[in-house]
N, C-alpha and C positions, 0 to 999 in steps of 0.2 A: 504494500500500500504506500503511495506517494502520500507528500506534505501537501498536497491540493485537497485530495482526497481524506485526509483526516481533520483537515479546518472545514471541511463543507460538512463534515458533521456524519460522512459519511462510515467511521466506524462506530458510529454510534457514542462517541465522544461530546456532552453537550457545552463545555467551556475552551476555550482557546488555553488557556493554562493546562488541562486538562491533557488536551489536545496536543500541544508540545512536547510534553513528561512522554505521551502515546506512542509520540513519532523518535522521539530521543531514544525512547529503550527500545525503537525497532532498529534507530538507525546504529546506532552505539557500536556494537560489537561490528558492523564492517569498516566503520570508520577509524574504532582503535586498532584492528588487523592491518590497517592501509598507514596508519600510523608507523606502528612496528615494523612494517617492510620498511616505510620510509626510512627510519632508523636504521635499520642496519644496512640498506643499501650506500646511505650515507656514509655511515662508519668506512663500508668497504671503498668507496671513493676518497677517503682522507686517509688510508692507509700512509704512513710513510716510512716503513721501515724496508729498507729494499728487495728483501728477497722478498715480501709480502706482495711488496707493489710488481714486481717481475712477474711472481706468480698470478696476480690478476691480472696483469696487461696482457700476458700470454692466454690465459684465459680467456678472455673478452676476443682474441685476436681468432682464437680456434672454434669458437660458438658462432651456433648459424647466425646470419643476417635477421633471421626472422624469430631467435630462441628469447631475445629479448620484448617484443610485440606480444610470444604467445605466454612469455611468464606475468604479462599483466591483463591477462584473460578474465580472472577473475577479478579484477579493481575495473576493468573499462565495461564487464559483461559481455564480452563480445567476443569472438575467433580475433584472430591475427588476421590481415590482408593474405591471401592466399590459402592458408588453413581451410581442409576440406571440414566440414561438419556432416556426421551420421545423421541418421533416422532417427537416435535416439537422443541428436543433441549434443554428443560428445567430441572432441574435436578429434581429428586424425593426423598423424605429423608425418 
């Protein structure tokens, strides 16, 4: 349920306060997971210790063009450009 949909009173939420608190403890927990990636993707980009930083630049140098688009599959909802999607929804690599 979107925040449109919860101020029009549509889950049966009759105050705006209410309604907020609603929408907060739906949205909560993807927002703090999207946080935490944040985090530590961060961390790994301020690396500076050198074999660290080798090790990631190598890293990042040997992963597909596309492995970073489909690791944020779940934060954007959506396949990667190219990414076939199943029957059942699941994506295929």
């Amino acid at each position: 349920m979107n925040l449109v949909a919860i101020l029009s009173g549509a889950d049966g939420t009759p105050d705006v306060s209410a309604a907020l608190r609603s929408y907060d403890l739906l949205r909560r927990p993807r927002t703090e997971a999207i946080t935490r990636r944040s985090a530590r993707l961060g961390a790994v980009g301020q690396l500076s210790w050198p074999r660290a930083v080798l090790l990631r630049d190598t890293a990042a140098r040997l992963m597909s063009p596309r492995a970073p688009l489909r690791s944020m599959t779940s934060v954007l909802g959506r396949p990667a450009p190219g990414d076939r999607v199943t029957a059942t929804g699941s994506e295929s690599h």
